[in-house]
N, C-alpha and C positions, 0 to 999 in steps of 0.2 A: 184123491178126495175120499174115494171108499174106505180108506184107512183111518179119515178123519171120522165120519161115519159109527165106526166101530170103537173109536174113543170113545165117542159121545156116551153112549147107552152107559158105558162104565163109568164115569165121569157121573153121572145121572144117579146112580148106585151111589157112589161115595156121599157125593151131597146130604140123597138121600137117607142113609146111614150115621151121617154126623149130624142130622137135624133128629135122628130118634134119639138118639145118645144125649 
């Protein structure tokens, strides 16, 4: 689950990057 964890944040990033775009 710690692996999952660490998706997330970047996952979080992408999102957040294709809603500035």
């Amino acid at each position: 689950m710690e692996e999952i964890k660490y998706i997330e944040p970047a996952a979080l990033h992408d999102e957040m990057l294709a809603l500035r775009n």
